[in-house]
N, CA, C and O atoms as CSV, one atom per row, in Angstrom:
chain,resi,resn,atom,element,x,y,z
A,1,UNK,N,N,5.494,-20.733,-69.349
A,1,UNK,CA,C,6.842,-20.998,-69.756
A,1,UNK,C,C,7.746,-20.888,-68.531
A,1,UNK,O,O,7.338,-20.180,-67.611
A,2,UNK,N,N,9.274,-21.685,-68.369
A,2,UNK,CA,C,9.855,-21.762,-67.389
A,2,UNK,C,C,10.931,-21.190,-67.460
A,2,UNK,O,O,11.485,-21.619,-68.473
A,3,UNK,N,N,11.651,-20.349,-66.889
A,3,UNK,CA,C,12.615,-19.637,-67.780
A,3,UNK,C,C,13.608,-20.199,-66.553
A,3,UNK,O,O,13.130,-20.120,-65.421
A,4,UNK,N,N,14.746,-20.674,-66.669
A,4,UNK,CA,C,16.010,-20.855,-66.040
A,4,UNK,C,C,17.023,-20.154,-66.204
A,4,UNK,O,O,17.550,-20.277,-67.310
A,5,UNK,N,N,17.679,-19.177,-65.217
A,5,UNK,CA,C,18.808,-18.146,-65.594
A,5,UNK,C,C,19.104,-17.281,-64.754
A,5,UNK,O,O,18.270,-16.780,-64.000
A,6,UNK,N,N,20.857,-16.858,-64.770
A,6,UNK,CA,C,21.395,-16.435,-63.934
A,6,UNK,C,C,21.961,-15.088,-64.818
A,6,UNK,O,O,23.102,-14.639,-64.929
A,7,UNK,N,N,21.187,-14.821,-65.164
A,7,UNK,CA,C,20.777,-13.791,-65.796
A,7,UNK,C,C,19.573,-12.471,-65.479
A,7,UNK,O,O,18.665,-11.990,-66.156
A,8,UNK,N,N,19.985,-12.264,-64.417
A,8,UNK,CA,C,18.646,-11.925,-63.258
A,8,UNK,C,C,18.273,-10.434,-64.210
A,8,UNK,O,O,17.135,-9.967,-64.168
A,9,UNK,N,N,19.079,-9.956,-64.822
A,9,UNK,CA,C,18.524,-8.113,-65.514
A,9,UNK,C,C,17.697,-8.774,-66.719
A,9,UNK,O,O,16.730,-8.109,-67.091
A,10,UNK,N,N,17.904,-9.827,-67.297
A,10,UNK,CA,C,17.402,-10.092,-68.412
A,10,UNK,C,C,15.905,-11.004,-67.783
A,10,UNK,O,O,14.826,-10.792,-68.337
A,11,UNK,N,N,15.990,-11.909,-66.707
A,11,UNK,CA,C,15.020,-12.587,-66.593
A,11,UNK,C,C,13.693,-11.084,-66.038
A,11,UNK,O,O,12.641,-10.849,-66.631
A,12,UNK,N,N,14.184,-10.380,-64.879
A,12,UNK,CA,C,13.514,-9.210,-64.669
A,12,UNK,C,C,12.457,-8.288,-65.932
A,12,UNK,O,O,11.477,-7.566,-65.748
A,13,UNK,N,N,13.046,-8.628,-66.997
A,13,UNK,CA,C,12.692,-7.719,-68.517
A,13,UNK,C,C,11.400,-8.588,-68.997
A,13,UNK,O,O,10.604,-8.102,-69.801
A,14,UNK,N,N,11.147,-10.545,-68.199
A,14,UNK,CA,C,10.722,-11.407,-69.031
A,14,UNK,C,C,9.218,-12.077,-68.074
A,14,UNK,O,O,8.170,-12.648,-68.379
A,15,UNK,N,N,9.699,-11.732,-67.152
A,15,UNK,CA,C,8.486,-12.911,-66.110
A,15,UNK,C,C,7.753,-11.528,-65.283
A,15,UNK,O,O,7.945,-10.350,-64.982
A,16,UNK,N,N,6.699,-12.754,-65.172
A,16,UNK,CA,C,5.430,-12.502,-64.321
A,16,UNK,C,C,5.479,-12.718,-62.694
A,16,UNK,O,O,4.982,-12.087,-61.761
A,17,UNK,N,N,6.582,-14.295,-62.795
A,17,UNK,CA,C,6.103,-14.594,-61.442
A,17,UNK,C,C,7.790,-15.299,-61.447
A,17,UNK,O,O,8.608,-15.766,-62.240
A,18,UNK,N,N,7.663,-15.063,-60.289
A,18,UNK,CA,C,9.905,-15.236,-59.851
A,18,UNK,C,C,9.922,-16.384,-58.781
A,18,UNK,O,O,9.075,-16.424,-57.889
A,19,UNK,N,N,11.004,-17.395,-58.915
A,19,UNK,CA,C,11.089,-18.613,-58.366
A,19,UNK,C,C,12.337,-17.610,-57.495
A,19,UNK,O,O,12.695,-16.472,-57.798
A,20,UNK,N,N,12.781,-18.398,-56.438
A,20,UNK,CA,C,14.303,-18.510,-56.298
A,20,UNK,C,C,14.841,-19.662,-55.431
A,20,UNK,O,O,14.585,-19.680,-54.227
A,21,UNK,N,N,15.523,-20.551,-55.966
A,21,UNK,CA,C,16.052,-21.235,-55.762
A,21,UNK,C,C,17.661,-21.406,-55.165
A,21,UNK,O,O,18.653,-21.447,-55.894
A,22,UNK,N,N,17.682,-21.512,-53.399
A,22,UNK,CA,C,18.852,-21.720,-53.095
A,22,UNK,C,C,19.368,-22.901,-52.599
A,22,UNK,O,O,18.886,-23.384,-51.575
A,23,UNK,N,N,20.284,-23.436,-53.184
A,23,UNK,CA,C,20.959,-24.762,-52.486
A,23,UNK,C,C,20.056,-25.738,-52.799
A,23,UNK,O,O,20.127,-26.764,-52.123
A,24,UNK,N,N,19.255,-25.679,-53.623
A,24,UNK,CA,C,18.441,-27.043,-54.203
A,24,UNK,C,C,17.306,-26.894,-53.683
A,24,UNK,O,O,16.598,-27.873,-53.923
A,25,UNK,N,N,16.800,-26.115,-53.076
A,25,UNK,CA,C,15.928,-25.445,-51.799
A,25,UNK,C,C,14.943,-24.504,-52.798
A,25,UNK,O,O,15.474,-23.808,-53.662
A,26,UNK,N,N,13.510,-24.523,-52.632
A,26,UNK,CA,C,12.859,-23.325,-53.219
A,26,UNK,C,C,12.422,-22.569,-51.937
A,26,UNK,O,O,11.736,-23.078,-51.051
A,27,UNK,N,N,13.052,-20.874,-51.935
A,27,UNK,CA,C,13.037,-20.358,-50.685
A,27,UNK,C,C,11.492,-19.144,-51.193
A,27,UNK,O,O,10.796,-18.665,-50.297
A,28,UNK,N,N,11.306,-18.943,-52.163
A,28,UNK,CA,C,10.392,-17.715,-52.679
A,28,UNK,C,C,9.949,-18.299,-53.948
A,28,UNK,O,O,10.722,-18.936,-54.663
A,29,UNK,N,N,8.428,-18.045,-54.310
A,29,UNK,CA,C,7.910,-17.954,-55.313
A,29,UNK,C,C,6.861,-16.960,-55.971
A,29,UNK,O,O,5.957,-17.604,-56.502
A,30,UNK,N,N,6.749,-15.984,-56.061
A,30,UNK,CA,C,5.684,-15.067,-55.668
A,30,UNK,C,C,5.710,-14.402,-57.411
A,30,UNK,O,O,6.518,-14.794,-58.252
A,31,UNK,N,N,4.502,-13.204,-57.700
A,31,UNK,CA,C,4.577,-12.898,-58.738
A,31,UNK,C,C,5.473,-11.165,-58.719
A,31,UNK,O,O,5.320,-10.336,-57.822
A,32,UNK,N,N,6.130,-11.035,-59.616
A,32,UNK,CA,C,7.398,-10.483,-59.739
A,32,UNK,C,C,6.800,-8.950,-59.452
A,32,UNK,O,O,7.637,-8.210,-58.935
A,33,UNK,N,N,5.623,-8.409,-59.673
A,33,UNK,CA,C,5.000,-7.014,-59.087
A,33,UNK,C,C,5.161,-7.080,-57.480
A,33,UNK,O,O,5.585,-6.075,-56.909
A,34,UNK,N,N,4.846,-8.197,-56.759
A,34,UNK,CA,C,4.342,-8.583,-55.641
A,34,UNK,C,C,5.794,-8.287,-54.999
A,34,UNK,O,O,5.820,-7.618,-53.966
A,35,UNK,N,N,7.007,-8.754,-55.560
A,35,UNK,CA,C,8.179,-8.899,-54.763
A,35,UNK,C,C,8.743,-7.525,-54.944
A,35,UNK,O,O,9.300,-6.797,-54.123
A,36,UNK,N,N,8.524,-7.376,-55.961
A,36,UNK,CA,C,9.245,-5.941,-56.237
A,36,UNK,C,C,9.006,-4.421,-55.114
A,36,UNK,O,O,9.731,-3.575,-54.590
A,37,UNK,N,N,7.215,-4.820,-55.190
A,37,UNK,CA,C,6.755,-3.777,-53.969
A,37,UNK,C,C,6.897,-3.920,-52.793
A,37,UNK,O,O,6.602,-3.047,-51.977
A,38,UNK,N,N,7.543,-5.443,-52.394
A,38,UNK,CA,C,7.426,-5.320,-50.892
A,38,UNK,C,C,9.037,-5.339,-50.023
A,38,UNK,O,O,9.325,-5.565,-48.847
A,39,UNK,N,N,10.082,-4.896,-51.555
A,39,UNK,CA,C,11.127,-4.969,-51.070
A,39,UNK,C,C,11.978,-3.677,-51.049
A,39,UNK,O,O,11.710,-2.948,-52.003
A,40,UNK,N,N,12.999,-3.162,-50.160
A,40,UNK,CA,C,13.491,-1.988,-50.119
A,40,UNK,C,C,14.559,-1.678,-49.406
A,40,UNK,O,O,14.618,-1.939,-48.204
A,41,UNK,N,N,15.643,-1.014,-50.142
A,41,UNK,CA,C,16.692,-0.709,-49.695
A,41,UNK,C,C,16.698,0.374,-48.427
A,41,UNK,O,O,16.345,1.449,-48.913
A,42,UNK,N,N,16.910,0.505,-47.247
A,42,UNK,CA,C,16.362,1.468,-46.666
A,42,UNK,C,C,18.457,1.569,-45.987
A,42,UNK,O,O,19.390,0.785,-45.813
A,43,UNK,N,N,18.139,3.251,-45.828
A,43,UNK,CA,C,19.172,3.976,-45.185
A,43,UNK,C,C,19.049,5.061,-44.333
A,43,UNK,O,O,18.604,6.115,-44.787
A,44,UNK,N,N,19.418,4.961,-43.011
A,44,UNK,CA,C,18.907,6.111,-42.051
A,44,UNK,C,C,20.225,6.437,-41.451
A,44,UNK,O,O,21.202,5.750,-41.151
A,45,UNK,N,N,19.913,7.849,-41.360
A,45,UNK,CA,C,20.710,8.421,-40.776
A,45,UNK,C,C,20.601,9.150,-39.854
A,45,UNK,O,O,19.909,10.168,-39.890
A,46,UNK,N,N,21.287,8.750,-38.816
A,46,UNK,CA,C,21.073,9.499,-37.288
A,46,UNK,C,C,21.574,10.594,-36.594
A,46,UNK,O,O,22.788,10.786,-36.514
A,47,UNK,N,N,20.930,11.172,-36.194
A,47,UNK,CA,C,22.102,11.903,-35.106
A,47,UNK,C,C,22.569,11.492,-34.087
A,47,UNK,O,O,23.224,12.312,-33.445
A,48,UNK,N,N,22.471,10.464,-33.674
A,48,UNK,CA,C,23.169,10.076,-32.608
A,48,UNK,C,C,24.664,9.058,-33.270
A,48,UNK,O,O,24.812,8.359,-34.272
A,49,UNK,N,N,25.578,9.446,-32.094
A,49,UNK,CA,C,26.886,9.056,-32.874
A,49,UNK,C,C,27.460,7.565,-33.063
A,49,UNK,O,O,28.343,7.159,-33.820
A,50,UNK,N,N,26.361,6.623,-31.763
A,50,UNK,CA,C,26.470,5.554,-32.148
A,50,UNK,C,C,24.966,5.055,-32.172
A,50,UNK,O,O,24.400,5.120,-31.081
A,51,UNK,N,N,24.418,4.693,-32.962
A,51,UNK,CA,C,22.932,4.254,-32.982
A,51,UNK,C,C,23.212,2.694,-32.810
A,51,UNK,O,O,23.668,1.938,-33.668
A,52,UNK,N,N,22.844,2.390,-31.527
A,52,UNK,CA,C,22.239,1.050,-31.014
A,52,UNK,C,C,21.226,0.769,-31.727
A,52,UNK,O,O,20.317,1.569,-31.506
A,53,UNK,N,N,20.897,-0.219,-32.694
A,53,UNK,CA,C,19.406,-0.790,-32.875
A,53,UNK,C,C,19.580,-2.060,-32.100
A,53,UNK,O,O,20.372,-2.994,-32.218
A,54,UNK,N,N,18.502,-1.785,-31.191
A,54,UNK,CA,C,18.143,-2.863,-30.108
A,54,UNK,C,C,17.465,-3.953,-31.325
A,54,UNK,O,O,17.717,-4.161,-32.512
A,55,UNK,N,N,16.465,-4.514,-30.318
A,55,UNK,CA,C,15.610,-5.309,-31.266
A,55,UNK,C,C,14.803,-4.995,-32.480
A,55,UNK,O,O,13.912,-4.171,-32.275
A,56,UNK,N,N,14.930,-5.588,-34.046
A,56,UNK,CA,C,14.344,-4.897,-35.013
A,56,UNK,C,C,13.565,-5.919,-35.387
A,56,UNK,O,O,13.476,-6.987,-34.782
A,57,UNK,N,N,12.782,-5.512,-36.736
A,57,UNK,CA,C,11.271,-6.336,-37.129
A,57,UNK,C,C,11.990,-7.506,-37.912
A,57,UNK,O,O,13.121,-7.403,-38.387
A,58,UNK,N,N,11.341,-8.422,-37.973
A,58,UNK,CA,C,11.722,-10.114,-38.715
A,58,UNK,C,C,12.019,-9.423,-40.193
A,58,UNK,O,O,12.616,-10.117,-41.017
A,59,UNK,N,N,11.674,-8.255,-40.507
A,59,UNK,CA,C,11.275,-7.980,-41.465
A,59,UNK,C,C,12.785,-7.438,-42.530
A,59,UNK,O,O,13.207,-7.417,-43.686
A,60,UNK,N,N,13.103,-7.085,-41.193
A,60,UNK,CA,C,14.736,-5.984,-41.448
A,60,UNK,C,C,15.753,-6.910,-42.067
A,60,UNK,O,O,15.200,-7.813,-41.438
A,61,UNK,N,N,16.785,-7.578,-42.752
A,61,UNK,CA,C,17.623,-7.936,-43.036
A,61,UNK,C,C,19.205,-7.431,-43.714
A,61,UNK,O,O,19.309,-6.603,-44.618
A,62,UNK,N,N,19.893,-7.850,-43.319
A,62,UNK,CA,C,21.270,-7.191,-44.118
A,62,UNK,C,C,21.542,-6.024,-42.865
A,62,UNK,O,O,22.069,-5.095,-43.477
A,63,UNK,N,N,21.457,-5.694,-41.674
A,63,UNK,CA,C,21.662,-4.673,-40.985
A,63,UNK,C,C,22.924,-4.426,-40.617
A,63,UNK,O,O,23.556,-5.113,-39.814
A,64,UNK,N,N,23.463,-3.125,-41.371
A,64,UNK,CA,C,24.829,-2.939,-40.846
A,64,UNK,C,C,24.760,-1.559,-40.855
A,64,UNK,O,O,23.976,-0.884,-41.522
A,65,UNK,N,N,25.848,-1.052,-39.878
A,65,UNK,CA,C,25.991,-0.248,-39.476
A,65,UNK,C,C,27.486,0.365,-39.955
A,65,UNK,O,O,28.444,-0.382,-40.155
A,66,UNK,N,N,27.562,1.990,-40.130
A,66,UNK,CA,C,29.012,2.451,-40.705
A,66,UNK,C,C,28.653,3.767,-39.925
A,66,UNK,O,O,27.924,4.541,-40.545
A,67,UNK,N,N,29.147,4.240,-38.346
A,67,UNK,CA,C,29.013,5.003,-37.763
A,67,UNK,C,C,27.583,5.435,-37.813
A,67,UNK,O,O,26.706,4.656,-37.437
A,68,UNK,N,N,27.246,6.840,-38.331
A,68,UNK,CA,C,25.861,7.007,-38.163
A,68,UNK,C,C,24.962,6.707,-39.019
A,68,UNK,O,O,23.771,6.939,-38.812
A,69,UNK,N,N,25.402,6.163,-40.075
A,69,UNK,CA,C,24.393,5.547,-40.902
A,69,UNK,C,C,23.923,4.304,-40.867
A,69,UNK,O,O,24.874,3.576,-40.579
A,70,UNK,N,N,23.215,3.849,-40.970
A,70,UNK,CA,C,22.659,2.564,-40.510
A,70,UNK,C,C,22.247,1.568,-42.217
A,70,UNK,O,O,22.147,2.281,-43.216
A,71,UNK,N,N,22.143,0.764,-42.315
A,71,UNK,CA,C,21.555,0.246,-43.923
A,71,UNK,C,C,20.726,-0.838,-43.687
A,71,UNK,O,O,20.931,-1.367,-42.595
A,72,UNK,N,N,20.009,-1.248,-44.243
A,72,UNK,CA,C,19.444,-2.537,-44.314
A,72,UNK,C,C,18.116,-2.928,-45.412
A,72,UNK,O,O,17.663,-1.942,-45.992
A,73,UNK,N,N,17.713,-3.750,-45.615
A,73,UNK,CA,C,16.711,-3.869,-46.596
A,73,UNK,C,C,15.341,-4.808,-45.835
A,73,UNK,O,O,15.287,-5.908,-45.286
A,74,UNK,N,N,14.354,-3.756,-46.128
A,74,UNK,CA,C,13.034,-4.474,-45.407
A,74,UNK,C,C,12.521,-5.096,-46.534
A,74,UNK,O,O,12.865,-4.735,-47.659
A,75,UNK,N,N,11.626,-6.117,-46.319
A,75,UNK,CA,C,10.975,-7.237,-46.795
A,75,UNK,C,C,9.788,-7.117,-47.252
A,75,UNK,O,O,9.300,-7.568,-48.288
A,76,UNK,N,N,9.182,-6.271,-46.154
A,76,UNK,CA,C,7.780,-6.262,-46.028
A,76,UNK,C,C,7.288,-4.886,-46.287
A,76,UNK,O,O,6.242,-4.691,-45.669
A,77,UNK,N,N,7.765,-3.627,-47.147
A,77,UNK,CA,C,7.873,-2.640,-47.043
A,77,UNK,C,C,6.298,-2.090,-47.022
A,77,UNK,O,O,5.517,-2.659,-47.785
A,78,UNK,N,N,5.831,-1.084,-46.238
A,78,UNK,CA,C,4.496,-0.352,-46.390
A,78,UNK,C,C,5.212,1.294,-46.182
A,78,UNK,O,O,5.817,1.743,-45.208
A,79,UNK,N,N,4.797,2.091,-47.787
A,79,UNK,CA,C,5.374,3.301,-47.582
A,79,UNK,C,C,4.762,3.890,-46.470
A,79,UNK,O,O,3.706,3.419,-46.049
A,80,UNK,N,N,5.433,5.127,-45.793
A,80,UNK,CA,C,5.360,5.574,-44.755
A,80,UNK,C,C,5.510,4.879,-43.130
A,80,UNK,O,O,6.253,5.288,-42.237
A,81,UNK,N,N,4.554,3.706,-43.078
A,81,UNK,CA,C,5.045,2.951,-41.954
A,81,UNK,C,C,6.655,2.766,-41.782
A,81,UNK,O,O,7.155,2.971,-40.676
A,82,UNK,N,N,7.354,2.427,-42.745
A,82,UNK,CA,C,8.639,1.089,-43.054
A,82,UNK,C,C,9.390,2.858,-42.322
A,82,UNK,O,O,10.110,2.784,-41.327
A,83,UNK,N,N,9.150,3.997,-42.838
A,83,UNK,CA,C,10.151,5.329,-42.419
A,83,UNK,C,C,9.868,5.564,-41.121
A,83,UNK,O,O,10.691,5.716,-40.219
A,84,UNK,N,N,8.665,5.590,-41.040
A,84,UNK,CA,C,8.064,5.875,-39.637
A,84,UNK,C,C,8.839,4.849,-38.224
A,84,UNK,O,O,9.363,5.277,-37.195
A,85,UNK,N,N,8.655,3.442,-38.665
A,85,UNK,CA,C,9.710,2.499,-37.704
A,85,UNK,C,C,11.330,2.701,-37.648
A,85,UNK,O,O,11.885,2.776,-36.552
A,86,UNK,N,N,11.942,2.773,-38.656
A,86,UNK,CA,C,13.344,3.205,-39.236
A,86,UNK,C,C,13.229,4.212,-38.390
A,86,UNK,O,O,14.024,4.011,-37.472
A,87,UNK,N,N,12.664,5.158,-38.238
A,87,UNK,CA,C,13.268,6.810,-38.155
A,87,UNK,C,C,12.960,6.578,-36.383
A,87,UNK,O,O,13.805,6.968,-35.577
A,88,UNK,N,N,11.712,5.929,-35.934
A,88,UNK,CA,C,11.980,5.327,-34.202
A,88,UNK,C,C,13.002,4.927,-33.815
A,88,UNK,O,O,13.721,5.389,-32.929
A,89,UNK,N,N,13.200,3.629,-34.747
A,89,UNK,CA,C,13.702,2.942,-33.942
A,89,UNK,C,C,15.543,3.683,-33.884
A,89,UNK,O,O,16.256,3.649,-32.881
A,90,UNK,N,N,15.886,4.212,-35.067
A,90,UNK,CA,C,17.251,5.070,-35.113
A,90,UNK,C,C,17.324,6.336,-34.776
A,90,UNK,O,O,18.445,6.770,-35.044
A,91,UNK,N,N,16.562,7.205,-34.260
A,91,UNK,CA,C,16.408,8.489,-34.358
A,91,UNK,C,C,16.757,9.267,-35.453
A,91,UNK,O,O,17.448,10.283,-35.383
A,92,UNK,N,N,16.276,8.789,-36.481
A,92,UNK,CA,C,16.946,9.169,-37.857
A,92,UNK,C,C,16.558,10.487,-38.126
A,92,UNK,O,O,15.410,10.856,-37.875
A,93,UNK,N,N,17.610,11.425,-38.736
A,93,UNK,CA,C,17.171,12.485,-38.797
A,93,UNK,C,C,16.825,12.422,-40.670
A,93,UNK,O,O,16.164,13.277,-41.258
A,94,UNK,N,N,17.241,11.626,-41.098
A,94,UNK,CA,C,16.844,11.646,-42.212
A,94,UNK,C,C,16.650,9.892,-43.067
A,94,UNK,O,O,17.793,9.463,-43.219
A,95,UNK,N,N,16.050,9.301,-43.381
A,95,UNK,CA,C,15.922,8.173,-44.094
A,95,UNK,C,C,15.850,8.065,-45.737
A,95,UNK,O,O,15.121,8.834,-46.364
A,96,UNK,N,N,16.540,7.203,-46.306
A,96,UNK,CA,C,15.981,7.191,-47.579
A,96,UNK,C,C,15.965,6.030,-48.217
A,96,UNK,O,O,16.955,5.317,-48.055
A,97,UNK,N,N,15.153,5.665,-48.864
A,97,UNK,CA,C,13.962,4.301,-49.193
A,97,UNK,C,C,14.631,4.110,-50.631
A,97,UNK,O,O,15.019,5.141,-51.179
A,98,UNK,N,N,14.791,2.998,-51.241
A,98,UNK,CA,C,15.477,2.870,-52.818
A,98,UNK,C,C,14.717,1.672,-53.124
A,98,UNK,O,O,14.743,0.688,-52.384
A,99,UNK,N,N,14.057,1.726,-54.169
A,99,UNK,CA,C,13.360,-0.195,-55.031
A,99,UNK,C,C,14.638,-0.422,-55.230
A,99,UNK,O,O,15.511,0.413,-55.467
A,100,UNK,N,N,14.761,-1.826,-55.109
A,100,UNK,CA,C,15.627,-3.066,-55.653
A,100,UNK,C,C,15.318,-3.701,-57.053
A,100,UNK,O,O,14.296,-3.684,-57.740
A,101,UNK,N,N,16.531,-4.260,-57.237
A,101,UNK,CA,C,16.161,-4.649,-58.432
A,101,UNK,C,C,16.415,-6.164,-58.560
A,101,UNK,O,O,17.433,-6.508,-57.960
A,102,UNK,N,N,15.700,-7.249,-59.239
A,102,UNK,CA,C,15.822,-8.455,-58.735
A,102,UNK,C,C,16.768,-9.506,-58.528
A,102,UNK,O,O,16.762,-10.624,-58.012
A,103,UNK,N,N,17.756,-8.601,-59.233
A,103,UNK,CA,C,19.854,-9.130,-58.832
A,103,UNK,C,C,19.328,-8.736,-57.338
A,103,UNK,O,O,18.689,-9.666,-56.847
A,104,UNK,N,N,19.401,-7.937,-56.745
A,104,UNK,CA,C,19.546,-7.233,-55.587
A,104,UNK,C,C,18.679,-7.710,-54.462
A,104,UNK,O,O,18.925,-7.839,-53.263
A,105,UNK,N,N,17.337,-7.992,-55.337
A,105,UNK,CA,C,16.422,-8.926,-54.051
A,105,UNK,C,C,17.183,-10.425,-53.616
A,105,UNK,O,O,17.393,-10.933,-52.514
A,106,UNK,N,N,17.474,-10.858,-54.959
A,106,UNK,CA,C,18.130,-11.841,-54.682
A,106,UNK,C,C,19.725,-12.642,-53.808
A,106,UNK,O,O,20.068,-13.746,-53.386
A,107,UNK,N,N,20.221,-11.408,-53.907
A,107,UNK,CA,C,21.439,-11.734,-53.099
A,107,UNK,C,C,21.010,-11.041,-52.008
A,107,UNK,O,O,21.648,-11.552,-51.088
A,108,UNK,N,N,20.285,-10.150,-51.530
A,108,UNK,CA,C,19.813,-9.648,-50.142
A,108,UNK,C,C,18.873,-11.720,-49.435
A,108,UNK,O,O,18.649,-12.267,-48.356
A,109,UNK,N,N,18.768,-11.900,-50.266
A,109,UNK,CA,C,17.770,-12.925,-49.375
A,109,UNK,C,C,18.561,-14.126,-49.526
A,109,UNK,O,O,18.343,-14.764,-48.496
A,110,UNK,N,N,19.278,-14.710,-50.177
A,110,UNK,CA,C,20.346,-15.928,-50.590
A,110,UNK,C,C,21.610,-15.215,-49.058
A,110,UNK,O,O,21.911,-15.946,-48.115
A,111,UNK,N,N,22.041,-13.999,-49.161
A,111,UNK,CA,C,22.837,-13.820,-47.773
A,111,UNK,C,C,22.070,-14.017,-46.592
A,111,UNK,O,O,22.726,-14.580,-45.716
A,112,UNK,N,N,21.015,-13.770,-46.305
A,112,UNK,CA,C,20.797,-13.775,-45.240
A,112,UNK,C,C,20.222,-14.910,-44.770
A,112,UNK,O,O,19.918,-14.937,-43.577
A,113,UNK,N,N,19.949,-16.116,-45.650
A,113,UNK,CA,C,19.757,-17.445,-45.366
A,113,UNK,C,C,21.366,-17.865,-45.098
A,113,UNK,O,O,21.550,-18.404,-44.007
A,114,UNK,N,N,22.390,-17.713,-45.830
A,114,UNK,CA,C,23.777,-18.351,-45.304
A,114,UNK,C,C,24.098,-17.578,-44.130
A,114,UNK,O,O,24.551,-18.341,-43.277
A,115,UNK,N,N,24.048,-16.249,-43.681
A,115,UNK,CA,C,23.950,-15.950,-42.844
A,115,UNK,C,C,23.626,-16.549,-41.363
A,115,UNK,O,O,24.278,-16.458,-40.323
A,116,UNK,N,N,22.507,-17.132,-41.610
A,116,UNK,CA,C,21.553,-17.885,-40.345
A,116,UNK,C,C,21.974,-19.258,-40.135
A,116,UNK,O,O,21.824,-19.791,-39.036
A,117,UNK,N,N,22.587,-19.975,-41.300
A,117,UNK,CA,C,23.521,-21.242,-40.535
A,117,UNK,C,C,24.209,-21.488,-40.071
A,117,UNK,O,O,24.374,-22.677,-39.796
């Protein structure tokens, strides 16, 4: 069955496997366990007062910065690794990891394609 809807809390409750469609464009199709685990809100916090992140993984998106906290959402998440890079690459004295929810995957990845044009 094909479910069409912008209704992302209700479609989340209904499917197996998640399209997303931007700009007429199919950018993701994967099955909805699959996306769910490999996506993640991540937040580190540093001690240092301005944390430079030099170069980060393809993986990182949404990266912003609000003094010492840093935010962004990885893609490709593997627990422990995804903290282990975060907490390098920021000197984080503390990190913390949040699941998304598929409103949330979705406008994390629809921005960061308008982003890049």
């Amino acid at each position: 069955m094909f479910i069409s809807s912008h209704d992302l809390d209700e479609v989340e409750r209904l499917v197996d496997t998640v399209a997303f469609i931007d700009a007429g464009r199919l950018v993701l199709c994967e099955p909805f366990a699959d996306l769910q685990a490999r996506f993640r809100r991540i937040e580190a916090t540093t001690d240092a007062a301005d944390p430079q992140p030099s170069a980060t993984p393809d993986s990182w998106i949404g990266l912003r910065q609000a003094g010492r906290v840093v935010r962004f959402v990885e893609t490709r998440y593997v627990e422990g690794e995804t903290e282990r890079r975060a907490g390098e690459r920021f000197s984080a004295a503390a990190i913390d990891v949040q699941p998304m929810t598929l409103r949330e995957i979705f406008v994390a990845i629809v921005r960061e394609r308008r982003e890049a044009r």
